[in-house]
C-alpha positions as CSV (number, residue, x, y, z in Angstrom):
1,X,33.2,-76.0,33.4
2,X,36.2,-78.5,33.7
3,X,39.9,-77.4,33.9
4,X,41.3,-74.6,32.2
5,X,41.4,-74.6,28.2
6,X,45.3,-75.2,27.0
7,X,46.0,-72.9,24.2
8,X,46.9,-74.3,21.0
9,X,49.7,-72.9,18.9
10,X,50.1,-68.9,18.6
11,X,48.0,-68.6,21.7
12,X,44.7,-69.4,20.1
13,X,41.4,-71.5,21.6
14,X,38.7,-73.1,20.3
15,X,35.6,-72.0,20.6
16,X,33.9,-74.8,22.2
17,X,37.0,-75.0,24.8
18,X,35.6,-71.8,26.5
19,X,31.5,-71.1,25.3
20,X,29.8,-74.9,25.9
21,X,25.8,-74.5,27.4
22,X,26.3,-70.5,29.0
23,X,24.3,-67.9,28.2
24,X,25.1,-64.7,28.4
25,X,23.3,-61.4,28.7
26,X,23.3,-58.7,26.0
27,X,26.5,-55.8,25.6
28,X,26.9,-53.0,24.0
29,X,30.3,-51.3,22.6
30,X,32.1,-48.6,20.9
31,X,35.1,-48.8,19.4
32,X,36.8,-46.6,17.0
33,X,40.1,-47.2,15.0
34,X,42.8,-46.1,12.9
35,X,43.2,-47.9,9.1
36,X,45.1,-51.3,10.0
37,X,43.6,-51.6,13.6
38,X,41.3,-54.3,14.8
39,X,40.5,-57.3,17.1
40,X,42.9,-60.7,16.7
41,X,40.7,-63.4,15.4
42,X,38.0,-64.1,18.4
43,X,34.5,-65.8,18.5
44,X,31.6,-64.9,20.7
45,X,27.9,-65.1,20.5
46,X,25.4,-63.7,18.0
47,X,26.8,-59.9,17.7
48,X,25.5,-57.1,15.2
49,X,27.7,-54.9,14.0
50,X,27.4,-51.3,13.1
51,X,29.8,-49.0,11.3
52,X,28.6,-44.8,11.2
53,X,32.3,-43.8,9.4
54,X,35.1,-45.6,7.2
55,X,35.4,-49.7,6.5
56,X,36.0,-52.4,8.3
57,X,37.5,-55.8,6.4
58,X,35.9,-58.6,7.8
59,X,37.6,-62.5,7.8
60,X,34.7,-64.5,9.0
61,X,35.0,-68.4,9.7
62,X,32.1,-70.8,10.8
63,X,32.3,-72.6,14.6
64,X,34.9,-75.7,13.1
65,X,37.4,-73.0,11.9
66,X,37.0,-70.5,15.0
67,X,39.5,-69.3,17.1
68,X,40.9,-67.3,19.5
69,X,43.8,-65.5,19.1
70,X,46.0,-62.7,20.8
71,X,47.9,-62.6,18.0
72,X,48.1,-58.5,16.2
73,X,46.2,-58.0,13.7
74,X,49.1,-56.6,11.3
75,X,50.9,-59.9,11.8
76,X,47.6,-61.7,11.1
77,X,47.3,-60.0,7.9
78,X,50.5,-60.8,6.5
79,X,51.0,-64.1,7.6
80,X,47.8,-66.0,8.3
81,X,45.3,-64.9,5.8
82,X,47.2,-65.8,2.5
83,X,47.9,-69.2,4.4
84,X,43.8,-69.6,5.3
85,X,42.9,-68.3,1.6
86,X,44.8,-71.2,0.3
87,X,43.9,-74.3,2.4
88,X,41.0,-76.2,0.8
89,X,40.1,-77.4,4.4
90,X,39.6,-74.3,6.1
91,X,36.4,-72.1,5.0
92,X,37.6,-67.7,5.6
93,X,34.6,-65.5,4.0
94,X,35.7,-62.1,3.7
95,X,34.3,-58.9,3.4
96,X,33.9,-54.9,3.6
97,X,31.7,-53.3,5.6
98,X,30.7,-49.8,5.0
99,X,29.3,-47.1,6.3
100,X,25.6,-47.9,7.2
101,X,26.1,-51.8,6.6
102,X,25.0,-53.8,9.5
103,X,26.9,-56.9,10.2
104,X,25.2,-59.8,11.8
105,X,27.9,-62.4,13.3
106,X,26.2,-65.7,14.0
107,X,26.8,-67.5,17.6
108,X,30.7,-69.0,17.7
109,X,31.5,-67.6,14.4
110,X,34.9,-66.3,14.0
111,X,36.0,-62.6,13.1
């Protein structure tokens, strides 16, 4: 890879700054959270997603509206996703995942 990726505004990359022609080998984790908690919008390849207890809200954008962010998500909630609901040029699906929903996040997809 070349030099290293400049973050754009609010500390976030895109996701072909970072992920170009790599592959990377299979991980597995846990992670368990209190109601408002999550990752900052991030991309990464293919990933299924399991959830055993509660709900997780999911904002998913395809590879040309991907980012990565270190931004909270609390702050993200209040102040990006009305903006990214609103703009005709930026595609945000968004979900709920239940208990016993699998979630299948396709390669530089955003969460």
């Amino acid at each position: 890879m070349g030099g290293v990726p400049q973050l754009k505004q609010e500390g976030t990359l895109e996701a072909g700054q970072l992920l170009t022609k790599h592959h990377f080998p299979f991980f597995s984790h846990f992670f368990a959270g209190a109601s408002g908690t999550g990752a900052p919008h991030h991309w990464h390849m293919a990933a299924i997603n399991t959830i055993a207890y509660g709900r997780k809200r999911w904002f998913l954008f395809p590879p040309k509206d991907s980012v990565y962010s270190i931004k909270p998500v609390s702050r993200m909630l209040f102040e990006d996703v009305p903006q990214l609901r609103d703009n005709p040029n930026t595609t945000m699906l968004e979900c709920v995942q239940e208990a016993g929903d699998i979630m299948i996040v396709p390669t530089f997809w955003g969460a």
